[in-house]
N, C-alpha and C positions, 0 to 999 in steps of 0.2 A: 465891711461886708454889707451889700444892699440886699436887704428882703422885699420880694412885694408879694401883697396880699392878693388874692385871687377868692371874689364871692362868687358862686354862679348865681344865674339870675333867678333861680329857683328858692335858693335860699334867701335872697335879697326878699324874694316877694311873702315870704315867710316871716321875716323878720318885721316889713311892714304893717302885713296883717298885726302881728301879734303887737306890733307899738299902737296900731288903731283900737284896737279893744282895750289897752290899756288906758289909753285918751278918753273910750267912751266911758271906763270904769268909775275915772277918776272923777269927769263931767256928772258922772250921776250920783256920785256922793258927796262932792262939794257941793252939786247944786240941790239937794234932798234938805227941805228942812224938816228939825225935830220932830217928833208928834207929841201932840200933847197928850200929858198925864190921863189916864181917866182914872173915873172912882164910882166904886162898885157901892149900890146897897143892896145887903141882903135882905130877900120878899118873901121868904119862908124856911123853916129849918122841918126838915121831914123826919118824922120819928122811927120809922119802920114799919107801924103796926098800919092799923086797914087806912093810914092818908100814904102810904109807899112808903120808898126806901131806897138810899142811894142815886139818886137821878144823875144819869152821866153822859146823855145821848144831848143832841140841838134840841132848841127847843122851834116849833113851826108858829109864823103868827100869820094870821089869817086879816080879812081887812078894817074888822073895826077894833084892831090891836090887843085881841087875847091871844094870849100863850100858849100853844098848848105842849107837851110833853109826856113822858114814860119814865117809868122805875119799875126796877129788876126786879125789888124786892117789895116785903108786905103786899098791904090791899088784904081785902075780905079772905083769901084765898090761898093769901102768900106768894102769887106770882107776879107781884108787881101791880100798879094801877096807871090807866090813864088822867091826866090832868089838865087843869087848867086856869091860866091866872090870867084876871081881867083888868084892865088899866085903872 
């Protein structure tokens, strides 16, 4: 008994697409090197009380590379304080 296979061209071109994306998949993580390691130092530990508390937002730098930022918490008032760390 002879079978033959019958694709329509619709799914032929279905089939290709999805082998191209896999090609590009594969080209972009074989060709991806590593990154490297980083390593953190921490620049201040905040206690809660009037220097803040909790800082968990980005922090913005401005152009002669101070830091600045916000916490939730503490400050003079308890609703948190603005900050700022200078190079």
């Amino acid at each position: 008994m002879k079978r033959t296979l019958r694709i329509s061209a619709r799914h032929l071109r279905g089939v290709t697409i999805a082998m191209g994306l896999a090609l590009v998949l594969v080209a972009t993580v074989v060709g991806t090197e590593p990154a490297e390691a980083q390593t953190f130092t921490l620049l201040y530990t905040f206690t809660g009380g009037t220097d803040g508390g909790e800082p968990h937002a980005g922090l913005i730098q401005d152009t002669a590379g101070n830091l600045y930022g916000t916490t939730p918490y503490g400050g003079a008032s308890g609703a948190g304080v603005v900050f700022k760390l200078t190079p």
